[in-house]
C-alpha positions in Angstrom: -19.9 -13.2 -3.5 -20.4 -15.7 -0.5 -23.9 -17.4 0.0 -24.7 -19.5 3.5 -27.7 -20.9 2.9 -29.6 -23.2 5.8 -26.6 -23.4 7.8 -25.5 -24.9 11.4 -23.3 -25.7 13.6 -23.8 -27.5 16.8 -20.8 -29.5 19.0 -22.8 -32.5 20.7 -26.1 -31.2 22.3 -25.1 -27.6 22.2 -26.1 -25.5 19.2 -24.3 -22.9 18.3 -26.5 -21.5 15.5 -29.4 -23.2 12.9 -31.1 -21.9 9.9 -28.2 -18.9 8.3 -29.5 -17.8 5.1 -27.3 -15.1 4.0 -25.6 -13.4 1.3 -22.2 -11.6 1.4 -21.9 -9.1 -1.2 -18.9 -7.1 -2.8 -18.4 -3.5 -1.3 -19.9 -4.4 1.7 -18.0 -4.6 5.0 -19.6 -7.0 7.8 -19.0 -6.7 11.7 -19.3 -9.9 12.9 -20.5 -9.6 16.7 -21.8 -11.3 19.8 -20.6 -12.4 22.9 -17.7 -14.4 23.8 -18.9 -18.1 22.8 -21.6 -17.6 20.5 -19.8 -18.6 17.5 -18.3 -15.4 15.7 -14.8 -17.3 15.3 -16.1 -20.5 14.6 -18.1 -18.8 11.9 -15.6 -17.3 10.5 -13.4 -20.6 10.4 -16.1 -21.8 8.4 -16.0 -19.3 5.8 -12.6 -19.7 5.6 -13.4 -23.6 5.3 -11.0 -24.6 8.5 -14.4 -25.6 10.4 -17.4 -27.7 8.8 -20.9 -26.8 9.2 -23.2 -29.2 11.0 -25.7 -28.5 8.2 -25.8 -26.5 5.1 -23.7 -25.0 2.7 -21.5 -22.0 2.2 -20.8 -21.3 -1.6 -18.1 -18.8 -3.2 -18.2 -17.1 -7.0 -16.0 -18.8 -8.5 -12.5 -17.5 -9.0 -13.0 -16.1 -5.6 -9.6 -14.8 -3.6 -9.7 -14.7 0.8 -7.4 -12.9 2.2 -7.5 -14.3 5.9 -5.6 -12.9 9.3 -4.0 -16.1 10.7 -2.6 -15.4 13.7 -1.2 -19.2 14.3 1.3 -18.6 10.9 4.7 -19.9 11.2 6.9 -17.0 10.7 10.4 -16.9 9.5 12.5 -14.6 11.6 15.2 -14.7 9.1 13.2 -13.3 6.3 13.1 -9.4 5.8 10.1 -7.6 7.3 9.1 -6.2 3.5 9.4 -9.7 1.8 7.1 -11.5 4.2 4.7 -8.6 3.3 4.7 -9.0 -0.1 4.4 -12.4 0.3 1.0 -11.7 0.5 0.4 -10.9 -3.4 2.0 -14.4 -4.3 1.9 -14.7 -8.0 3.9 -11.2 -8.0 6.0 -11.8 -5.2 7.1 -15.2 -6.8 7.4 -13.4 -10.4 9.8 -10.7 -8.7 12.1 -13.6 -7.2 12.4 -15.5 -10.4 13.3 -12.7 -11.9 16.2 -11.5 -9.4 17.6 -14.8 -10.4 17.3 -14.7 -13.8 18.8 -11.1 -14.2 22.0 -12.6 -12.2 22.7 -15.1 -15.0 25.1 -14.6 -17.7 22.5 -16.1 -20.5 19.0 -15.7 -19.0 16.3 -17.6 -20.9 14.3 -14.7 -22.7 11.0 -16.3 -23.7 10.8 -17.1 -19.6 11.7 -13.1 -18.5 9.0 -11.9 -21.1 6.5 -14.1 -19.6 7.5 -13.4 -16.0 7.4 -9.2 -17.5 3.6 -10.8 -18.5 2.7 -11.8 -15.3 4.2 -8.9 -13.3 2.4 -6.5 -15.3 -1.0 -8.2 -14.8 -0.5 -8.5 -11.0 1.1 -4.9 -10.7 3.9 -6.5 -9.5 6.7 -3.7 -10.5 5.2 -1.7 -7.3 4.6 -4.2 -5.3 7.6 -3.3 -2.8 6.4 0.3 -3.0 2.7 -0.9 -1.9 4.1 -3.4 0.7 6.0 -0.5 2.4 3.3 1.5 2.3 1.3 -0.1 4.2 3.5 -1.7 6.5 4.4 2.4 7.6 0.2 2.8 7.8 0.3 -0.2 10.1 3.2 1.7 12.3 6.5 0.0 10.8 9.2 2.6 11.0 9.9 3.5 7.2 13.9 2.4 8.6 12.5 -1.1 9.8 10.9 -2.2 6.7 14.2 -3.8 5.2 15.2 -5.3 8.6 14.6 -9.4 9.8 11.3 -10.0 11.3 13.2 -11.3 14.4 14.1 -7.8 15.0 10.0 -7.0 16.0 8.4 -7.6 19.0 5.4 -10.7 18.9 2.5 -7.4 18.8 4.6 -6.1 15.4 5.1 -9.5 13.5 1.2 -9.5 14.0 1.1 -6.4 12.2 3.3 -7.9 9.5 1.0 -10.3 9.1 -2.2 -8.1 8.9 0.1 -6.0 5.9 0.5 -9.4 4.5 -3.4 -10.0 3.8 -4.0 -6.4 2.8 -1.0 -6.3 0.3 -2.5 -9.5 -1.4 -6.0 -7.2 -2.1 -8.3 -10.3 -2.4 -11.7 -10.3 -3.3 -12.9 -11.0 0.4 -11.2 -10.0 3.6 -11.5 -12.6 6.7 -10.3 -10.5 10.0 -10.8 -11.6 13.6 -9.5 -8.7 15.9 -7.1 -7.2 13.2 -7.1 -3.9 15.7 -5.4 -5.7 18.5 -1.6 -4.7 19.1 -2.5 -1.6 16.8 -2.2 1.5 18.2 -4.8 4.7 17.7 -2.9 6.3 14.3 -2.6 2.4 12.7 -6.3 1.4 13.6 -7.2 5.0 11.5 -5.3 3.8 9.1 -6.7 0.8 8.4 -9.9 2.1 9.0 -9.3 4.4 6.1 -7.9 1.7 4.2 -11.2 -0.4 4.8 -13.5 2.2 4.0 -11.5 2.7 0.3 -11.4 -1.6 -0.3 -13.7 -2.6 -2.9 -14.3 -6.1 -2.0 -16.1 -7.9 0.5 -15.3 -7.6 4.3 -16.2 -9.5 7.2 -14.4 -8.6 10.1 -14.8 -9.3 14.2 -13.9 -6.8 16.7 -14.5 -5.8 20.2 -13.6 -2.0 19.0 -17.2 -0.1 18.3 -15.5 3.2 17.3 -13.7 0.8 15.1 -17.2 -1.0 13.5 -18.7 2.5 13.6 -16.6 3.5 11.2 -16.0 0.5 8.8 -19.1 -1.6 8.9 -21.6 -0.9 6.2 -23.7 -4.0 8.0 -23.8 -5.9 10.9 -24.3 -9.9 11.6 -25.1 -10.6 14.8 -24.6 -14.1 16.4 -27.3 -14.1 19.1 -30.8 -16.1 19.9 -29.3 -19.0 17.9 -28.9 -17.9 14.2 -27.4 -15.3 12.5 -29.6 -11.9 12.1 -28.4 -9.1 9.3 -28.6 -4.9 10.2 -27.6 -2.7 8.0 -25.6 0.1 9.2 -22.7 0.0 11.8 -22.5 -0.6 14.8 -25.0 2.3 17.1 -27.3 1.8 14.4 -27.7 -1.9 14.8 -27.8 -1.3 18.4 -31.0 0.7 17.9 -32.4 -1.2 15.6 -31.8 -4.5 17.5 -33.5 -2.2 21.0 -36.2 -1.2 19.2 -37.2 -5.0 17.6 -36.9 -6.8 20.8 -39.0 -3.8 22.5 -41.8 -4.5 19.7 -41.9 -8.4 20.0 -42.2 -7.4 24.1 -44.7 -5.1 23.4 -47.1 -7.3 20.9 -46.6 -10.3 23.1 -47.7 -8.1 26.3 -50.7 -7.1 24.3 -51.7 -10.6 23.2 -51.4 -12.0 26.9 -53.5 -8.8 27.8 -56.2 -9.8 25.2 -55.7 -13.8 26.6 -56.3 -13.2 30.1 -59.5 -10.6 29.7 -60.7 -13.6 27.5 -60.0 -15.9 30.0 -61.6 -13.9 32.9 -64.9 -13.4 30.4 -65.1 -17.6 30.2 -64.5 -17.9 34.4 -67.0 -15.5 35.0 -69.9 -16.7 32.8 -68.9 -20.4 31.7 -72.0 -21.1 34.4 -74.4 -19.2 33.1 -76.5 -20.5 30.9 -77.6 -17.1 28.9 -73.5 -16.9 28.3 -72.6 -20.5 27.7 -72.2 -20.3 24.6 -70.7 -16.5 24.4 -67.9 -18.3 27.0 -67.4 -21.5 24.8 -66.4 -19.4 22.0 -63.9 -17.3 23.3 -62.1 -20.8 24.9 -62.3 -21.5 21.0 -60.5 -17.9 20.1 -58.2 -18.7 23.2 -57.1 -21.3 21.5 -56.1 -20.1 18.1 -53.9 -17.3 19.7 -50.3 -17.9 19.4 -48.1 -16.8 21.5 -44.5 -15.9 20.4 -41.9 -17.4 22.3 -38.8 -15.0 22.8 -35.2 -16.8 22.7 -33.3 -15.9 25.2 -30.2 -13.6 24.0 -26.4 -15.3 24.8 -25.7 -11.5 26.2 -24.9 -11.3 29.6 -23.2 -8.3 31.0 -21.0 -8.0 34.7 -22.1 -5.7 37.0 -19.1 -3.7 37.6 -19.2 -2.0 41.2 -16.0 0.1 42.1 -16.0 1.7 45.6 -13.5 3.5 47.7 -12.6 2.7 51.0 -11.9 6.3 52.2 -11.1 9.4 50.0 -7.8 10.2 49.5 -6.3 14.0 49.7 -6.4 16.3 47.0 -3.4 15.5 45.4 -3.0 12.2 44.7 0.5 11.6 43.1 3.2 14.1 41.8 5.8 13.1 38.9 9.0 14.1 39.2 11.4 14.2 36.5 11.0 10.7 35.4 13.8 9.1 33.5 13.9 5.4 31.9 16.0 3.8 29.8 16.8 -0.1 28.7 20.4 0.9 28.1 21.2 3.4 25.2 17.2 3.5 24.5 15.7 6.7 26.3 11.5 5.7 27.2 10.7 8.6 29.0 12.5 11.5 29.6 11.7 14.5 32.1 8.4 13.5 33.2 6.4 15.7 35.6 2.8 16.0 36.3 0.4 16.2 39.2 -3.3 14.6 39.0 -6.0 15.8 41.5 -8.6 13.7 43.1 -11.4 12.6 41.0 -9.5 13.4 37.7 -9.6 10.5 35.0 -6.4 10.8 33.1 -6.3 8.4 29.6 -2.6 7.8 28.9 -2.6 7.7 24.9 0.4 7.3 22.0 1.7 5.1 19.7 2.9 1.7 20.5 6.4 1.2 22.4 6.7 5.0 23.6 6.4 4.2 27.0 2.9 4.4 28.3 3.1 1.1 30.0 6.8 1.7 31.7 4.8 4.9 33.1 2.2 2.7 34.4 4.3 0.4 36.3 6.4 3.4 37.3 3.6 4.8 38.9 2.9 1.4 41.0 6.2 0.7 41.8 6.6 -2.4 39.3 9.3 -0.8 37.9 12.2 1.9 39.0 12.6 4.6 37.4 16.3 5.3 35.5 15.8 8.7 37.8 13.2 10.9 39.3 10.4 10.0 41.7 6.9 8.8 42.1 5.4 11.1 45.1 1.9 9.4 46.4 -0.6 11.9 48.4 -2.3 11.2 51.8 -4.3 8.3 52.6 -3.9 7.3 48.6 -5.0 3.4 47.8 -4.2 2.3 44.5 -5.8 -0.8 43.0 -3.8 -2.0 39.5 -4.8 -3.7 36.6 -1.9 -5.0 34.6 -2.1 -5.8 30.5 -0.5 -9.0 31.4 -2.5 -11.1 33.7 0.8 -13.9 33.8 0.7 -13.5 37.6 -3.3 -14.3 37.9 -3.1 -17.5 35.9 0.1 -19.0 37.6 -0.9 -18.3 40.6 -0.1 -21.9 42.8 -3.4 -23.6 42.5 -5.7 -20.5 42.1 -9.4 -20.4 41.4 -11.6 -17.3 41.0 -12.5 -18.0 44.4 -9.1 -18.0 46.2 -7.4 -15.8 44.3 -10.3 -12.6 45.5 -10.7 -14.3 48.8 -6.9 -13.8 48.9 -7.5 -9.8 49.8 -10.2 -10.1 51.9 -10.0 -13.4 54.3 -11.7 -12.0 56.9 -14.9 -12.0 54.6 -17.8 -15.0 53.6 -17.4 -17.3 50.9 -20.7 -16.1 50.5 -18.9 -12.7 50.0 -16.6 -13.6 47.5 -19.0 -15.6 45.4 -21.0 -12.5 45.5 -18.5 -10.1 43.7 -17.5 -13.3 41.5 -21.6 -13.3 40.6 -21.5 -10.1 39.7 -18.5 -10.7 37.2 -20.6 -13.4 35.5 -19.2 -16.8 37.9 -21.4 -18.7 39.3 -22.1 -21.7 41.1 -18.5 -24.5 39.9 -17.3 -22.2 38.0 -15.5 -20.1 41.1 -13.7 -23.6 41.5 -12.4 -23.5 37.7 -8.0 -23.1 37.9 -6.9 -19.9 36.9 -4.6 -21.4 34.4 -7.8 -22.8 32.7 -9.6 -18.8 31.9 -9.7 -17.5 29.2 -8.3 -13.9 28.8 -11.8 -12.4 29.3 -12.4 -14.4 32.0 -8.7 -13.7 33.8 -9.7 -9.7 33.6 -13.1 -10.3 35.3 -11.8 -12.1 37.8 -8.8 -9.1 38.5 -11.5 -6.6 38.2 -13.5 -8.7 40.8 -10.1 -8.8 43.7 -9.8 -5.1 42.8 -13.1 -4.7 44.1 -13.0 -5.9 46.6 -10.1 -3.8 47.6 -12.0 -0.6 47.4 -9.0 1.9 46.2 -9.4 5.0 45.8 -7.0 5.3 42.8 -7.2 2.8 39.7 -4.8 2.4 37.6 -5.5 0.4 34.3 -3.3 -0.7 31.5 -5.7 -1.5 28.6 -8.6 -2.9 30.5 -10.4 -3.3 27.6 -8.3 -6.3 25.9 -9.9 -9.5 25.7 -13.1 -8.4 27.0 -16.5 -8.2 24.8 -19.0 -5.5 23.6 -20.8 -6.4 26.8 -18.2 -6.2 29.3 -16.8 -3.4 28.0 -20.1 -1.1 28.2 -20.1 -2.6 31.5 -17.0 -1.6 32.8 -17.2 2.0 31.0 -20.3 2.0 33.3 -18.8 0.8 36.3 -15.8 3.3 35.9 -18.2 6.6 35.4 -19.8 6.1 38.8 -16.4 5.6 40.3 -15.5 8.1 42.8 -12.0 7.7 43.0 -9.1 8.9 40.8 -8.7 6.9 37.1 -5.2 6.7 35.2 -5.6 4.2 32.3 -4.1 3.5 29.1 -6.5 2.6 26.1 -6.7 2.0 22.7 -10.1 2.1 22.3 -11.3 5.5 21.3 -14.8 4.7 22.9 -13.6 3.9 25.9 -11.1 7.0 26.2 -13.9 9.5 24.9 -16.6 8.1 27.9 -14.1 8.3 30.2 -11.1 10.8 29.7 
């Protein structure tokens, strides 16, 4: 369905990948992976043909239909939340409009309503609003919502809209980059399930492996500067990628082995005459042995280290009958729990239900409507928000100042240390805060939070805008913890290592 063949992209001096030969097939689904600034997007864009390739070609069957996630769309807030879905199947969406008019005239023109009838038919447009709705509810619209404005939805459900719009359009080849961000656990299972029953051609980028684990039929990974094809999802191109790299390791320790006891032949006997010649010879086989040169991989994982000061007592923090509510709308409603020390708690639910009002609740970002937060002896909480606004506006913040800010009675040395370990080095501790990127932001939190040493973390989807990589790492980091872990998640992964 889509053929790359010999293709490149480099900006300048930097290449971003040389030499991708492949072939995208129908009834396959593709996870597209690697880490953050390989080139997944930019790959991507050039399938969708919003980036051109350094070199190379990419060609398309003809008649060929993307449906492409563009999360840059101007939206129209007036327009109703079903109609911009349907939007997505244009031919029938524009037959069905025509056709409203033309009903509403007293003397419609006949030969043009059997034709529109012609068209509606071929595109199933007749259940179009039916399919639209459908999957708008699978993507976690409220059945009652579908009919309202799109100004009525918060910026994490128009996205949503948008994803329902690609989907209802079923084109031949689906073009998704993160399509499970802002879902919630029961919509990214729905569109998993949708996924798995598509008949097209899929390529898709996520930082979600439960999610790729369960859609992904093969895997592309952008790494060692080209584009290598697995087949199988995602643990199964993890293994198979292990076990490659251990083989090339493996054959290339055996032929340096075979080298130096070759070399060690010719220095001890190149003087001797009775050997001369035995020595010459095996310089001459030295010298036909090739030695494979391994790229380096563009993975680089942090080295998460969480540590707390001092235990805290046994219980940790007591719930009491929390109320909120924004007005007439009720968030939580008689809340009570206690959590012991060393418990790791996973706040979990759908979208908008309140997990993150119980988060800042529990930190004192936000007052309860009624009820109280009771915090145990000697408890120190360290709190990682889902927006990290405050971080990048901080007045003239840079990795460096921002971590030194909770410990100035420490090194720089110190500080560049824990920023090391989160993957800054050398200028880049210097870079504004208002410059990072969302993955870089977190890192940077994660580093001033260890620096802290609580002995309670509270996280409110750690995992957003962070990579494979940094993820493992952090799921790591957070099961030799010691202290006491609330967090909210959407990554199933993530909740099942750690809950």
């Amino acid at each position: 369905m889509i053929a790359l063949s010999g293709l490149s992209k480099s900006y300048g001096a930097r290449s971003l990948f040389s030499g991708v030969s492949l072939q995208l097939n129908k009834g396959e689904r593709y996870g597209l992976v690697g880490a953050n600034g390989c080139g997944k997007t930019t790959l991507l864009k050039m399938l969708i043909g919003d980036e051109p390739s350094t070199d190379g070609q990419i060609t398309y069957v003809r008649g060929t239909e993307l449906g492409v996630l563009r999360q840059d769309q101007f939206l129209d807030d007036n327009e109703r939340i079903v109609d911009v879905a349907m939007s997505g199947a244009e031919k029938a969406a524009s037959a069905l409009r025509e056709l409203d008019q033309l009903s509403a005239q007293a003397d419609p023109d006949i030969d043009r309503l059997g034709e529109l009838n012609d068209i509606l038919v071929a595109h199933d447009g007749y259940t179009l609003e039916a399919r639209a709705g459908e999957i708008l509810i699978g993507l976690g619209i409220g059945p009652g919502q579908i009919a309202d404005k799109l100004g009525t939805l918060s910026g994490g459900f128009k996205l949503r809209v948008l994803l329902a719009k690609v989907l209802v359009g079923q084109p031949d080849a689906l073009l998704l980059d993160e399509p499970t961000n802002h879902l919630d656990i029961l919509s990214i299972r729905w569109l998993e399930q949708f996924l798995q029953s598509y008949r097209g051609c899929v390529v898709v980028i996520s930082h979600d492996r439960r999610f790729l684990d369960r859609t992904a039929t093969k895997i592309l990974d952008v790494d060692y500067g080209t584009v290598i094809q697995y087949r199988g999802n995602y643990t199964d191109f993890l293994e198979q990628k292990s076990g490659t790299r251990e083989r090339k390791e493996a054959e290339i320790a055996r032929v340096e082995k075979t080298i130096a006891e070759k070399q060690a032949f010719v220095d001890r006997f190149r003087a001797k005459a009775s050997k001369a010649r035995q020595a010459q010879s095996r310089v001459k086989q030295i010298e036909k042995i090739e030695v494979e040169e391994l790229a380096p991989s563009t993975r680089r994982s942090p080295n998460f280290g969480f540590k707390s000061r001092r235990h805290s007592g046994r219980d940790v923090v007591k719930l009491k009958g929390l109320n909120k509510s924004y007005g007439d709308k009720v968030v939580l409603s008689g809340v009570s729990a206690e959590f012991r020390r060393g418990e790791r708690i996973a706040v979990i639910g759908a979208n908008g239900i309140g997990k993150s009002t119980l988060l800042k609740i529990l930190t004192g970002h936000l007052e309860p409507t009624s009820g109280e937060v009771e915090w145990g002896h000697e408890t120190h909480v360290g709190y990682f928000a889902q927006d990290h606004g405050d971080a990048q506006t901080h007045e003239k913040a840079t990795p460096l100042s921002y971590v030194w800010e909770v410990c100035p009675e420490q090194t720089t040395n110190f500080v560049r240390g824990h920023l090391g370990r989160m993957l800054f080095t050398r200028d880049e501790v210097d870079k504004p805060m208002s410059a990072l990127s969302g993955g870089e932001t977190a890192r940077v939190v994660f580093a001033r939070i260890a620096v802290e040493q609580p002995n309670v973390l509270v996280l409110d989807e750690p995992t957003n805008h962070l990579d494979m990589e940094t993820i493992e790492g952090l799921t790591q980091g957070l099961q030799e913890y010691d202290g006491t872990l609330i967090f909210v998640s959407h990554d199933r992964h993530f909740v099942s290592q750690l809950a």
